[in-house]
Backbone and ligand atoms as CSV (ligand in chain L), in Angstrom:
chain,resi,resn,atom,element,x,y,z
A,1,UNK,N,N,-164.659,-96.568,109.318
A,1,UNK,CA,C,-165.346,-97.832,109.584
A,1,UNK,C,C,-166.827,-97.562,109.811
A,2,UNK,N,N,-167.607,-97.997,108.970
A,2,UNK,CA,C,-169.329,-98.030,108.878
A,2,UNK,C,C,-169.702,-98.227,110.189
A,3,UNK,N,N,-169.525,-99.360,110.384
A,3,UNK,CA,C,-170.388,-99.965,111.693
A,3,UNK,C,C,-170.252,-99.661,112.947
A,4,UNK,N,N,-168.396,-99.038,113.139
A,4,UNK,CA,C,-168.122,-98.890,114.250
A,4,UNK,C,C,-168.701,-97.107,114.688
A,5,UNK,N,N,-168.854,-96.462,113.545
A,5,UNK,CA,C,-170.000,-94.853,113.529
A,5,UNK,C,C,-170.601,-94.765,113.164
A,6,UNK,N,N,-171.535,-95.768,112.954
A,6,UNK,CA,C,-173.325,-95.670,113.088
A,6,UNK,C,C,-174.147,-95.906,113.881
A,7,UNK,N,N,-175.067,-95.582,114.116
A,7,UNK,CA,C,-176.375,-96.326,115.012
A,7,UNK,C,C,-176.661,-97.534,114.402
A,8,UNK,N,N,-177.031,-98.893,115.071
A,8,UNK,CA,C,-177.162,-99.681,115.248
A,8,UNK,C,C,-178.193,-100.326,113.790
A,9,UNK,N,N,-178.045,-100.977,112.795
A,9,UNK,CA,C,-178.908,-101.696,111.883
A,9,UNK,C,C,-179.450,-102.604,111.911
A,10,UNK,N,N,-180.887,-103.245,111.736
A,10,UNK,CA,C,-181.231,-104.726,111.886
A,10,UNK,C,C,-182.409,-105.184,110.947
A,11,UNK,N,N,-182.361,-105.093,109.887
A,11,UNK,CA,C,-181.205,-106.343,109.892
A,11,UNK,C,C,-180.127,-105.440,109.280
A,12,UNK,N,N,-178.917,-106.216,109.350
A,12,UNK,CA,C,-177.388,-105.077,109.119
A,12,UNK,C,C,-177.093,-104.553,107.772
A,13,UNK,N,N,-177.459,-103.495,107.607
A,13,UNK,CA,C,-177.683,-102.923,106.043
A,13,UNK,C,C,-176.598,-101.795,106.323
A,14,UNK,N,N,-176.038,-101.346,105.101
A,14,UNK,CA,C,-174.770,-100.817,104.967
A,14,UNK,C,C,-175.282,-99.840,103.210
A,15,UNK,N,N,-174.002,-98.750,103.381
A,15,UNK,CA,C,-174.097,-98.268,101.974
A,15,UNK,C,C,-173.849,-99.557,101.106
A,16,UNK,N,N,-172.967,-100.692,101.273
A,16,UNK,CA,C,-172.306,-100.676,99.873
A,16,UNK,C,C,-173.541,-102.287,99.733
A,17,UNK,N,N,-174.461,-102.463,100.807
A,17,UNK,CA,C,-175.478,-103.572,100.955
A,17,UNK,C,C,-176.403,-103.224,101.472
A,18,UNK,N,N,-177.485,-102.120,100.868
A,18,UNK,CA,C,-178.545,-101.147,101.239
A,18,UNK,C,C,-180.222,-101.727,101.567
A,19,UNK,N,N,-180.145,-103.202,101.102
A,19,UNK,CA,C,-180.977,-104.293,101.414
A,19,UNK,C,C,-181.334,-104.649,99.885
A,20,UNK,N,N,-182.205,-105.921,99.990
A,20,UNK,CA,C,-182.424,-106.753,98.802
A,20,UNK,C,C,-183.089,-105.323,97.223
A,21,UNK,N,N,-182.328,-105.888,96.120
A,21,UNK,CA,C,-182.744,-105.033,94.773
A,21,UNK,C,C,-182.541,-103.246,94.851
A,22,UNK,N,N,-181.671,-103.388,96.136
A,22,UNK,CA,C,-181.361,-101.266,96.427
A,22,UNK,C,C,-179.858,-101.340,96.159
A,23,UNK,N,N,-179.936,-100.109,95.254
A,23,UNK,CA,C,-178.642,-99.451,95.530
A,23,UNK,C,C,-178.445,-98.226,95.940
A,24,UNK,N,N,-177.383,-98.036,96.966
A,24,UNK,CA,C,-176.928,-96.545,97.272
A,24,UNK,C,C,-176.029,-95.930,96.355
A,25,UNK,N,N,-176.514,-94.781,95.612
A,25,UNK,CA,C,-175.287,-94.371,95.027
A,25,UNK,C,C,-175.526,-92.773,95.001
A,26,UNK,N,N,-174.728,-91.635,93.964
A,26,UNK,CA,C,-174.754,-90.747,93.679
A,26,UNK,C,C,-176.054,-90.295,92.929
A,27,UNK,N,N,-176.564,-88.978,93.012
A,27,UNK,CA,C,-177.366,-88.964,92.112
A,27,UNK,C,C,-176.820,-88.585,90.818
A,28,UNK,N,N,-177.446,-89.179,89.486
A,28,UNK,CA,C,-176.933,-89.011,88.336
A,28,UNK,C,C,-178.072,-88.424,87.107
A,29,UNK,N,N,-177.537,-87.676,86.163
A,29,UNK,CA,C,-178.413,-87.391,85.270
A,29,UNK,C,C,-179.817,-88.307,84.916
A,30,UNK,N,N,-179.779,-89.576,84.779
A,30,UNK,CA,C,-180.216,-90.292,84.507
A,30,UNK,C,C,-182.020,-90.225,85.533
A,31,UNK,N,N,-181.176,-90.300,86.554
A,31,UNK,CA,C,-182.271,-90.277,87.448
A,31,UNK,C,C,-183.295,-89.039,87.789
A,32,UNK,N,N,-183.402,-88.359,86.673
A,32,UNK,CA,C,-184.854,-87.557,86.521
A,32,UNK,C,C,-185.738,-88.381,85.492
A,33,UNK,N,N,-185.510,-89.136,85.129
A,33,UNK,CA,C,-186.520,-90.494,84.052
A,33,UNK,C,C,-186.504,-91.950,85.289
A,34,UNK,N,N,-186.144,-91.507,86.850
A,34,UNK,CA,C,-186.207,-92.655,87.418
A,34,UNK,C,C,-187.173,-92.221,88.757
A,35,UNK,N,N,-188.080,-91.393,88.671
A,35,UNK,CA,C,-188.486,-90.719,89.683
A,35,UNK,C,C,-188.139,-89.742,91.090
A,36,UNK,N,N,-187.218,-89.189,90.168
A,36,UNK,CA,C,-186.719,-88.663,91.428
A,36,UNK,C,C,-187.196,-87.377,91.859
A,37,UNK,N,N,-187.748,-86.554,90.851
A,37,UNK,CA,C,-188.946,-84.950,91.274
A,37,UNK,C,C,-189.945,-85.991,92.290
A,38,UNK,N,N,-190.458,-86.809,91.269
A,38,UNK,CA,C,-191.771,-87.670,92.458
A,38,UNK,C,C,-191.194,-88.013,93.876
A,39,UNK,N,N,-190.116,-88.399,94.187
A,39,UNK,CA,C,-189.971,-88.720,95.664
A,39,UNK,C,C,-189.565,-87.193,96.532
A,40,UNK,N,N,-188.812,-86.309,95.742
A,40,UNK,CA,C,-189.010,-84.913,96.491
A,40,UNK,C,C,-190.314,-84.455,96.561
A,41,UNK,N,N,-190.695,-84.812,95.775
A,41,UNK,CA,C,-192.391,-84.080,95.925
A,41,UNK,C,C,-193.475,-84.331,96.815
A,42,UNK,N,N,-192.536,-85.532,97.836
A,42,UNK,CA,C,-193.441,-86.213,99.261
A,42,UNK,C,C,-192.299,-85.292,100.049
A,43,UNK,N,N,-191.576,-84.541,100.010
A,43,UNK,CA,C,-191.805,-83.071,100.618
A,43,UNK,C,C,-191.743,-82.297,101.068
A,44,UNK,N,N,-191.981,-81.514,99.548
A,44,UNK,CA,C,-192.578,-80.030,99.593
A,44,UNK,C,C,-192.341,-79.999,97.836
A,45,UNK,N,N,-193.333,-79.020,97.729
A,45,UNK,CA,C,-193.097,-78.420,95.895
A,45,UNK,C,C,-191.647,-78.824,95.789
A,46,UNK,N,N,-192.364,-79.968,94.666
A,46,UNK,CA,C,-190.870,-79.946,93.698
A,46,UNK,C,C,-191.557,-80.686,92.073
A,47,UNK,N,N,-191.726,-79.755,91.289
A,47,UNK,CA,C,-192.165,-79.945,89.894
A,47,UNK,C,C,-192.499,-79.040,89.150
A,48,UNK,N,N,-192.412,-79.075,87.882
A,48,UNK,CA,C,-192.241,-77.935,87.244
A,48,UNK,C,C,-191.021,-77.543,86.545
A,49,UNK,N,N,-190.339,-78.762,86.743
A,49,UNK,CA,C,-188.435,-78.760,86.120
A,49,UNK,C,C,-188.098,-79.159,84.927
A,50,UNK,N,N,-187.821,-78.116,83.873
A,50,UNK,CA,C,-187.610,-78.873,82.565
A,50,UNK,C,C,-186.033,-79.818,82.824
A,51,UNK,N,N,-185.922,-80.822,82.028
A,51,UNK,CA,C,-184.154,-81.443,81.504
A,51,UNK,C,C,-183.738,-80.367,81.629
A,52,UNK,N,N,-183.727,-79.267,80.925
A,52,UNK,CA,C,-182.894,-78.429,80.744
A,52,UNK,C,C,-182.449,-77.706,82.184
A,53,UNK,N,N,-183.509,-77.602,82.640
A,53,UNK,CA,C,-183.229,-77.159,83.833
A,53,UNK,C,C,-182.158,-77.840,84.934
A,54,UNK,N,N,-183.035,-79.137,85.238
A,54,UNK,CA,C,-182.217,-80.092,86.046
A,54,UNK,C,C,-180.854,-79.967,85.929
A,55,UNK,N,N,-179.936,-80.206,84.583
A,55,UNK,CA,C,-179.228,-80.646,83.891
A,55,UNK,C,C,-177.962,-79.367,84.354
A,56,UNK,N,N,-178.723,-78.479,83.812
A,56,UNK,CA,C,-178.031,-76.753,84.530
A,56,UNK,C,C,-177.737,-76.559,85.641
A,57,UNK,N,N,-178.653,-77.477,86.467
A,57,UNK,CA,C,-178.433,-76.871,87.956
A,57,UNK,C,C,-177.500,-78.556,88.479
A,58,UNK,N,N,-177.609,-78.959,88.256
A,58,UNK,CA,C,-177.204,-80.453,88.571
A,58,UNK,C,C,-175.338,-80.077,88.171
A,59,UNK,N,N,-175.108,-79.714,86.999
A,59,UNK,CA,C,-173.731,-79.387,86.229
A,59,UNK,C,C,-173.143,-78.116,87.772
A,60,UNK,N,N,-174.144,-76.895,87.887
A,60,UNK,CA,C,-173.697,-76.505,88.637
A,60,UNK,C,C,-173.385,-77.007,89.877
A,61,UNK,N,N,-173.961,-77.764,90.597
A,61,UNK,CA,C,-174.086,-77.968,91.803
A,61,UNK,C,C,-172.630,-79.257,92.058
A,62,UNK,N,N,-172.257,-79.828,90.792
A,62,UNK,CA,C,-171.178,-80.557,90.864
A,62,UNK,C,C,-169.925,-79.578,90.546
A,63,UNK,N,N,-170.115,-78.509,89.837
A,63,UNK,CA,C,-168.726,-77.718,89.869
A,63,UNK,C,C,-168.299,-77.180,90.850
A,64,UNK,N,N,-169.190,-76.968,92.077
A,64,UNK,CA,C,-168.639,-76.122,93.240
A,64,UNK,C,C,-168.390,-77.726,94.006
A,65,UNK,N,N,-168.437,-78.663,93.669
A,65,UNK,CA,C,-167.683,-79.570,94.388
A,65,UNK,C,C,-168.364,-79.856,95.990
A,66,UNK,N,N,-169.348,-79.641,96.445
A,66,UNK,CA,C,-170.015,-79.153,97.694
A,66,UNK,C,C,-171.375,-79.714,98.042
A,67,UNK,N,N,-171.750,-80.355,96.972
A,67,UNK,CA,C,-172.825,-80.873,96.710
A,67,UNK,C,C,-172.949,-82.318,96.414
A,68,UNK,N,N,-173.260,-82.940,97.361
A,68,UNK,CA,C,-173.623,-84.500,97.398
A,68,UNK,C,C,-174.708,-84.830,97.680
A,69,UNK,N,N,-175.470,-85.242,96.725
A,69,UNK,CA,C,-176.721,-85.460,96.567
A,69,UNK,C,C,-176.817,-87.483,96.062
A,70,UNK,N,N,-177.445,-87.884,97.337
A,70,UNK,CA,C,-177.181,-89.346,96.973
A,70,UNK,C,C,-178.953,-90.167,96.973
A,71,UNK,N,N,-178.763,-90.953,95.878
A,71,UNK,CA,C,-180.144,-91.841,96.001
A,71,UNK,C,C,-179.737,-92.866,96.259
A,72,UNK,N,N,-181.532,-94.106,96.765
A,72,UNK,CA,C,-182.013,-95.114,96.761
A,72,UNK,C,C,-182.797,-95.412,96.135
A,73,UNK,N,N,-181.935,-96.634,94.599
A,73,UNK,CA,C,-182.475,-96.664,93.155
A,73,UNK,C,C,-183.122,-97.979,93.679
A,74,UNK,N,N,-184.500,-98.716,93.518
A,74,UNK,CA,C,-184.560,-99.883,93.715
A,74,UNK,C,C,-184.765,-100.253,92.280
A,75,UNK,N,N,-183.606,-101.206,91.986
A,75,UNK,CA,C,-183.370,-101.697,90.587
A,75,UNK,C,C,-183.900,-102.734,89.971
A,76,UNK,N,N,-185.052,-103.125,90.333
A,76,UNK,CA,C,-186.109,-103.666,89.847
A,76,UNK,C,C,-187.143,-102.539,89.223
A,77,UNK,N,N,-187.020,-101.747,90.118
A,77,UNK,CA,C,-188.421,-101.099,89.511
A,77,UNK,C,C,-187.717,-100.109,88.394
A,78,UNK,N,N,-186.227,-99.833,88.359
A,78,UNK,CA,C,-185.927,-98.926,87.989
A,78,UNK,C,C,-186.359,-97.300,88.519
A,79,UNK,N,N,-186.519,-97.404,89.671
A,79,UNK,CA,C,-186.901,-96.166,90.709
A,79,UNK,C,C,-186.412,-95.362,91.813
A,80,UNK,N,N,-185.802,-94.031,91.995
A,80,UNK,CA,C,-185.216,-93.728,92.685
A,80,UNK,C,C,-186.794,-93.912,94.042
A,81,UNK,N,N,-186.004,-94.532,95.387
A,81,UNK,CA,C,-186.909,-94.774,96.174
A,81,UNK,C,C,-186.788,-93.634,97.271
A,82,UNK,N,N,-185.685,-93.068,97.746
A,82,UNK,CA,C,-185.175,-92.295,98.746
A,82,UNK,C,C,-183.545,-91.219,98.287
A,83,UNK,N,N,-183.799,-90.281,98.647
A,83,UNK,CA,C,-182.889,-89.195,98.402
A,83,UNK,C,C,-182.309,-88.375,99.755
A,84,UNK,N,N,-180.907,-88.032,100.043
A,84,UNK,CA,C,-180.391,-87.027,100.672
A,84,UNK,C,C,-179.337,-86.262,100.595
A,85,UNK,N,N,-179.393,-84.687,101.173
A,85,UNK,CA,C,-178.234,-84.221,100.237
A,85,UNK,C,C,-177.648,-83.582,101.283
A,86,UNK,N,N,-175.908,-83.944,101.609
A,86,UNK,CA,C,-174.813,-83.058,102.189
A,86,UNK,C,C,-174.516,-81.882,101.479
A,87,UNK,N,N,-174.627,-80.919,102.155
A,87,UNK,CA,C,-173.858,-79.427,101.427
A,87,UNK,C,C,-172.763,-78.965,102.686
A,88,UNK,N,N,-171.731,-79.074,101.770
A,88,UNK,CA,C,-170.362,-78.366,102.753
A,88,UNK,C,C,-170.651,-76.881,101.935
A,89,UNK,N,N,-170.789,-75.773,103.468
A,89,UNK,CA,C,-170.344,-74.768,103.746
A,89,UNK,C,C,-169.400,-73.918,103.887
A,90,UNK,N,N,-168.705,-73.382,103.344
A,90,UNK,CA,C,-167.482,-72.836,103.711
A,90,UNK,C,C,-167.188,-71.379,104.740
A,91,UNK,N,N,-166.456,-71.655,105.817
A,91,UNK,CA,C,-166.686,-70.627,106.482
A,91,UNK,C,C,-165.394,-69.839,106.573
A,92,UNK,N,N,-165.122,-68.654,107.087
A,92,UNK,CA,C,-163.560,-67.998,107.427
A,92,UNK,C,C,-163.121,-68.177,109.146
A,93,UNK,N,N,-164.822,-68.524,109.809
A,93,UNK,CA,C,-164.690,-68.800,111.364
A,93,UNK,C,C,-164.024,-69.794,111.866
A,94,UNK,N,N,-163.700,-70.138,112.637
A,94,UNK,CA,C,-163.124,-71.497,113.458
A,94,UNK,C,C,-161.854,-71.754,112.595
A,95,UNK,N,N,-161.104,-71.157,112.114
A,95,UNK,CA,C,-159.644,-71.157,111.072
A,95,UNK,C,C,-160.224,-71.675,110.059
A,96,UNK,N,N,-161.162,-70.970,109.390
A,96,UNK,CA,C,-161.412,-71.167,108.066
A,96,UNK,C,C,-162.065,-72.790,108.191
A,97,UNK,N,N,-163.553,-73.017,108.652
A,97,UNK,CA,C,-163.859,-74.537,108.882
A,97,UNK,C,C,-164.859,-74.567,107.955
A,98,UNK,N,N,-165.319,-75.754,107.572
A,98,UNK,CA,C,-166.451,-76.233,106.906
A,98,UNK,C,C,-167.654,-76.345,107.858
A,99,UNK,N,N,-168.500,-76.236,107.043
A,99,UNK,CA,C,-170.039,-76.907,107.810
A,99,UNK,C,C,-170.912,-77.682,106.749
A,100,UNK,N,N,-171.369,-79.038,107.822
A,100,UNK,CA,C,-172.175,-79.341,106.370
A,100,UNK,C,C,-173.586,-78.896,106.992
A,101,UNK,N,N,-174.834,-79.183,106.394
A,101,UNK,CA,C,-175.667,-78.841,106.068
A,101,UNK,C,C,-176.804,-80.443,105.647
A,102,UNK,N,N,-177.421,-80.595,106.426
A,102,UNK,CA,C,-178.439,-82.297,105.690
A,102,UNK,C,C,-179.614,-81.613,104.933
A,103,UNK,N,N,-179.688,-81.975,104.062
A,103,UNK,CA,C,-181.107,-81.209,103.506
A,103,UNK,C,C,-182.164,-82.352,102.617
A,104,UNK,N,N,-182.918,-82.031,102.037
A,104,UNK,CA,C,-183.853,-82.787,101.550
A,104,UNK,C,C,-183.904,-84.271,102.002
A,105,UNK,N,N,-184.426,-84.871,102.923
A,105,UNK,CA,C,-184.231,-86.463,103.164
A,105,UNK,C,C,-185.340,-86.754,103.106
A,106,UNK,N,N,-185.504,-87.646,102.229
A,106,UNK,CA,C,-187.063,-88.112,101.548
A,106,UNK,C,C,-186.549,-89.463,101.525
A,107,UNK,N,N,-188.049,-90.685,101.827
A,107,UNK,CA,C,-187.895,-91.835,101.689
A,107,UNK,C,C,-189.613,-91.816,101.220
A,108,UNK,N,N,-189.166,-92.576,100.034
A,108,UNK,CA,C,-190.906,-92.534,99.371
A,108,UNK,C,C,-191.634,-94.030,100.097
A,109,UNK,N,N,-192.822,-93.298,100.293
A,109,UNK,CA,C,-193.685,-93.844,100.949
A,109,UNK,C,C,-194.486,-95.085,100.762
A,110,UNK,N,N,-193.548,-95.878,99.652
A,110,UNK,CA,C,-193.589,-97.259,98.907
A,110,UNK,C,C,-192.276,-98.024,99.665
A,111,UNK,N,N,-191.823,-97.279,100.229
A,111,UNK,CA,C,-190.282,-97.988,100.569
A,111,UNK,C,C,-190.050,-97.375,102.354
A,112,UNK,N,N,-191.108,-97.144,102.995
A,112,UNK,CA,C,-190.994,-97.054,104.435
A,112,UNK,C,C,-190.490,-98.374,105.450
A,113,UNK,N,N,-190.124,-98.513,106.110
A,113,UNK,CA,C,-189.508,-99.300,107.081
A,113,UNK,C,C,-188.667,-100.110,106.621
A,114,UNK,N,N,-187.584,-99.803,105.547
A,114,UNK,CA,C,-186.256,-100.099,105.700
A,114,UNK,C,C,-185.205,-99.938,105.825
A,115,UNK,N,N,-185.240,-98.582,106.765
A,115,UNK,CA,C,-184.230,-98.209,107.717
A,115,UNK,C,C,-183.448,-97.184,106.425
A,116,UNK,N,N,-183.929,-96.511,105.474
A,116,UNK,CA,C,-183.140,-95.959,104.475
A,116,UNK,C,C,-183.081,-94.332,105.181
A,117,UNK,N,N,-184.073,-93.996,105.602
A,117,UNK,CA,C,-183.603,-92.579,105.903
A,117,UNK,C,C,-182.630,-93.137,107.276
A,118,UNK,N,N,-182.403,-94.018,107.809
A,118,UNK,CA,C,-181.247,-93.850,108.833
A,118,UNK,C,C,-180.021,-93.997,108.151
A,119,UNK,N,N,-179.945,-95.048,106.942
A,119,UNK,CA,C,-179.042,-95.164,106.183
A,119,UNK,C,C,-178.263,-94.005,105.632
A,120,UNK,N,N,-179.213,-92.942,104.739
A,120,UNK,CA,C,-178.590,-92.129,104.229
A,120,UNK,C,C,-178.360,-90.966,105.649
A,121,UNK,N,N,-179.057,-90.875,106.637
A,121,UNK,CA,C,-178.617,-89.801,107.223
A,121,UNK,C,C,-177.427,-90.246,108.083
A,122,UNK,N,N,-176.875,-91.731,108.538
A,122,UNK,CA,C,-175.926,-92.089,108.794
A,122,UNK,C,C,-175.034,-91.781,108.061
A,123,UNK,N,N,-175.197,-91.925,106.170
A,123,UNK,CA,C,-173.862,-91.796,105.337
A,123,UNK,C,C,-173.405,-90.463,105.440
A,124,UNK,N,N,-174.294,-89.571,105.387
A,124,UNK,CA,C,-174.206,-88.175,105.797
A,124,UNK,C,C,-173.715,-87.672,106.617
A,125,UNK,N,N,-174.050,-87.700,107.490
A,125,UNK,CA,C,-173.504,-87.766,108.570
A,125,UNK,C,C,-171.939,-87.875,108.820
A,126,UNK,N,N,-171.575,-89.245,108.755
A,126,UNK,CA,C,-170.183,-89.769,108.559
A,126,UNK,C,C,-169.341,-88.746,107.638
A,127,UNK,N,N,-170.101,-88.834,105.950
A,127,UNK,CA,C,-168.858,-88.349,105.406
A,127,UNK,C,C,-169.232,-86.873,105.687
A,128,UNK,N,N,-169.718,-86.055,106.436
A,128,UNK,CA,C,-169.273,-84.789,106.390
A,128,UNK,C,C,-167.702,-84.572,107.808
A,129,UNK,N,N,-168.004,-85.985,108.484
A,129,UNK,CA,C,-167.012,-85.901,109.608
A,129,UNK,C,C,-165.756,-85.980,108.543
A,130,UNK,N,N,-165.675,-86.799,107.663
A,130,UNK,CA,C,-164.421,-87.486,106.958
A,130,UNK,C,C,-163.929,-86.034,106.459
A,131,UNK,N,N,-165.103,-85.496,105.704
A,131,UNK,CA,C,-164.326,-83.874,104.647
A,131,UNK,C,C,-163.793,-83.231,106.156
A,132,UNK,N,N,-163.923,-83.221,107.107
A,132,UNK,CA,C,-163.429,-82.531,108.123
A,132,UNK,C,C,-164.288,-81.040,108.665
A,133,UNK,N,N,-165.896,-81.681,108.475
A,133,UNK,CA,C,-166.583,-80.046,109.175
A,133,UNK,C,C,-166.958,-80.446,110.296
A,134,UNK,N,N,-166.644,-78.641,110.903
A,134,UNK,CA,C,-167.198,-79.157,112.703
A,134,UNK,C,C,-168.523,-78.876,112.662
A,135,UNK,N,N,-169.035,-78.685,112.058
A,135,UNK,CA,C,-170.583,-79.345,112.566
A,135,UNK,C,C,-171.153,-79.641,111.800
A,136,UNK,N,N,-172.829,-80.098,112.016
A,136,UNK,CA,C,-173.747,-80.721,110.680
A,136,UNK,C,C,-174.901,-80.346,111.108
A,137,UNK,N,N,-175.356,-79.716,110.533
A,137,UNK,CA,C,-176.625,-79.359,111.169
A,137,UNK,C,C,-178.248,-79.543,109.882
A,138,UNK,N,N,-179.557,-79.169,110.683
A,138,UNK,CA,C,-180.759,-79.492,109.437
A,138,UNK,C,C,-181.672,-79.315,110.454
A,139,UNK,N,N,-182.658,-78.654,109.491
A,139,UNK,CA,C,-184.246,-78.245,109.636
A,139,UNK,C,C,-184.739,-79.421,109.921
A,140,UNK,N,N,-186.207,-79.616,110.607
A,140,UNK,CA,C,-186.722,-80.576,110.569
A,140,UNK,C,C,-188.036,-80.408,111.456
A,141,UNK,N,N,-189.019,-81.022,110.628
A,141,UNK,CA,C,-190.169,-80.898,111.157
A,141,UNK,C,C,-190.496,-81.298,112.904
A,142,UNK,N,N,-191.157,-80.674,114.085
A,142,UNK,CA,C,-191.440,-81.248,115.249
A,142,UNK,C,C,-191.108,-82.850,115.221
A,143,UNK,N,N,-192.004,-83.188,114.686
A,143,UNK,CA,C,-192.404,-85.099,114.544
A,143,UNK,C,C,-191.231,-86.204,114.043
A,144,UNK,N,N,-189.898,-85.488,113.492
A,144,UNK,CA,C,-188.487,-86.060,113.277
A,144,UNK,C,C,-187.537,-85.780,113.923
A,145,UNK,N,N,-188.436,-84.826,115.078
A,145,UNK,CA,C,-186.903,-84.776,116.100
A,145,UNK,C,C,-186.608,-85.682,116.866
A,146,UNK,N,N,-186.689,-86.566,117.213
A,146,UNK,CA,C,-186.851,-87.917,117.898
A,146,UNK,C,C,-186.307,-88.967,116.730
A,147,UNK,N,N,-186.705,-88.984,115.924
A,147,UNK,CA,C,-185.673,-89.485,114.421
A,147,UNK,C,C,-183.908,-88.959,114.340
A,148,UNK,N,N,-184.275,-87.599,114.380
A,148,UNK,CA,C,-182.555,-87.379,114.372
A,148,UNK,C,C,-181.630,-87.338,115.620
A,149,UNK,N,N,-182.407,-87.238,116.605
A,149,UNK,CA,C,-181.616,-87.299,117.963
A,149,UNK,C,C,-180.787,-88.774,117.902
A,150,UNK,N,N,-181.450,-89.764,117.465
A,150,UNK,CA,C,-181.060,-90.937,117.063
A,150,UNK,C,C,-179.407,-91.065,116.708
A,151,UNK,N,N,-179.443,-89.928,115.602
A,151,UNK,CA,C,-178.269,-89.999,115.100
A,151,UNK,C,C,-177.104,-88.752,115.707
A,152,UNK,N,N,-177.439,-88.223,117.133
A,152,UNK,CA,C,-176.715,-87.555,117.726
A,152,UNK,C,C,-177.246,-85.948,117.936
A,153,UNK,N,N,-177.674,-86.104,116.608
A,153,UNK,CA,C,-178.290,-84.532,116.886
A,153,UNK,C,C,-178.959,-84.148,117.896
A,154,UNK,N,N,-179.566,-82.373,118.166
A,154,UNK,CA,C,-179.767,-81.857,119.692
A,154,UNK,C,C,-180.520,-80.906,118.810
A,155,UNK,N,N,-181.757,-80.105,119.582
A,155,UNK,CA,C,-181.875,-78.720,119.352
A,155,UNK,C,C,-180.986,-77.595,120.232
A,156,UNK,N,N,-180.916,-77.112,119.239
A,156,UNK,CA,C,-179.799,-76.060,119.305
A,156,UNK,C,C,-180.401,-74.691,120.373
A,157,UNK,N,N,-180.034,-73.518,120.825
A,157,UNK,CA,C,-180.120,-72.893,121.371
A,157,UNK,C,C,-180.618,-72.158,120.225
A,158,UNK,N,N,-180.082,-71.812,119.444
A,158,UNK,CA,C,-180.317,-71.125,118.430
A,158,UNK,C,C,-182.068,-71.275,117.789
A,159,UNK,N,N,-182.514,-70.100,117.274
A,159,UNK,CA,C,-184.074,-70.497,116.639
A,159,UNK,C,C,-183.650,-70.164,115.177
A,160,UNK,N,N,-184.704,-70.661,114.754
A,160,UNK,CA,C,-184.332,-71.376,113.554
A,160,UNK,C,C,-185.219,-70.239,112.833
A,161,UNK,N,N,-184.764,-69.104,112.070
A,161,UNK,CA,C,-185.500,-68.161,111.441
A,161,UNK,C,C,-185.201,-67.946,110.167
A,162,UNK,N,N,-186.377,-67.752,108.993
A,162,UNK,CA,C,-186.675,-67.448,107.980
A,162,UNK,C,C,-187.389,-66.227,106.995
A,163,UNK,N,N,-187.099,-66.082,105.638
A,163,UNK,CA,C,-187.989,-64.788,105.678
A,163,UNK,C,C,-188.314,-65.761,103.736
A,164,UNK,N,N,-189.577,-65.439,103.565
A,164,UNK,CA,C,-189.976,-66.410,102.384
A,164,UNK,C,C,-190.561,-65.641,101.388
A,165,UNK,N,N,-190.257,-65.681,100.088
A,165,UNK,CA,C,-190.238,-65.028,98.842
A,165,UNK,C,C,-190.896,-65.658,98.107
L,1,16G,C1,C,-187.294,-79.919,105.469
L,1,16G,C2,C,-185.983,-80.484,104.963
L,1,16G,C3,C,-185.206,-79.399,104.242
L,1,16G,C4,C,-186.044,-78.891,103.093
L,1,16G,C5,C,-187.354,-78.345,103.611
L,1,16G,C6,C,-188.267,-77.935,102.493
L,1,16G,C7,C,-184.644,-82.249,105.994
L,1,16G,C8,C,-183.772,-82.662,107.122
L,1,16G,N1,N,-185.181,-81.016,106.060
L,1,16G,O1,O,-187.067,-78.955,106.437
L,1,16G,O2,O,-184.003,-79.910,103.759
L,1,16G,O3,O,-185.344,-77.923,102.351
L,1,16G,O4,O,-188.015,-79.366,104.375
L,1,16G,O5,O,-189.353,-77.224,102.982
L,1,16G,O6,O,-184.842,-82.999,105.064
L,1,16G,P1,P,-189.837,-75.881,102.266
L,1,16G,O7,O,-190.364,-76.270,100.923
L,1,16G,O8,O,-190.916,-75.397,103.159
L,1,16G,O9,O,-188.663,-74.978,102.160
């Protein structure tokens, strides 16, 4: 049930009623001719991707089954407006448990204040509870931690370390 495990909407917007001329859906081939490098690219580097490329990695990323990558097409403009992506983890710890993972959540900056990054990080959220992982976790800049606490999240004890190539 949507409403009864989400944070609060107003006006009451839902996946399957994402507000006026939006749809929530999967991302699909299609949508690299609908802007969708341009709304990752508000950020961090993302361009430089042939079809061919996309297409390869997109095929892969649906065969491991693990990868849910969902947009906000506003279908007037024909434009992906906002993007986010669940990745289930597979672990051997906790009797063999899942983890998901929130990653890229972009809401392009033509389409701010309609509650879409709560939207998709709500859907997220939810369905990684449904596949059954015990936790969900994501990076996030200082200035969005107060954004995701929203949706339950905490900083962790843990520090968050990298090594970059
Ligand atoms: C943010 C994103 C992360 C993305 C990274 C890219 C969220 C919640 N976090 O941390 O998913 O991979 O930015 O930054 O959207 P990078 O280009 O420096 O790796």
């Amino acid at each position: 049930d949507w409403s009864a495990n989400t944070v609060p909407f107003s006006p009451p917007i839902s996946p399957s009623q994402p507000g006026e001329g939006l749809v929530l859906r999967p991302l699909c081939t299609a949508d690299l001719n609908r802007g969708f490098f341009k709304v990752l690219s508000q950020l961090t580097l993302a361009s430089d991707v042939t079809p061919e490329q996309f297409i390869k990695k997109f095929e892969h990323m649906k065969l491991t089954g693990d990868y849910y990558v969902i947009v906000v097409e506003d279908t007037s403009l024909g434009q992906i407006v906002a993007t986010a992506t669940l990745i289930v983890e597979h672990k051997f710890i906790h009797s063999c448990a899942k983890r998901g993972r929130i990653e890229e959540v972009v809401v392009s900056d033509i389409c701010r204040g309609k509650q879409l990054g709560k939207l998709l990080v709500s859907c997220l959220t939810l369905l990684s509870r449904k596949l059954d992982c015990y936790k969900i976790t994501l990076e996030c800049a200082p200035k969005n931690v107060a954004f995701y606490e929203k949706f339950g999240y905490s900083a962790s004890d843990e520090t968050y370390m990298q090594r970059r190539f």
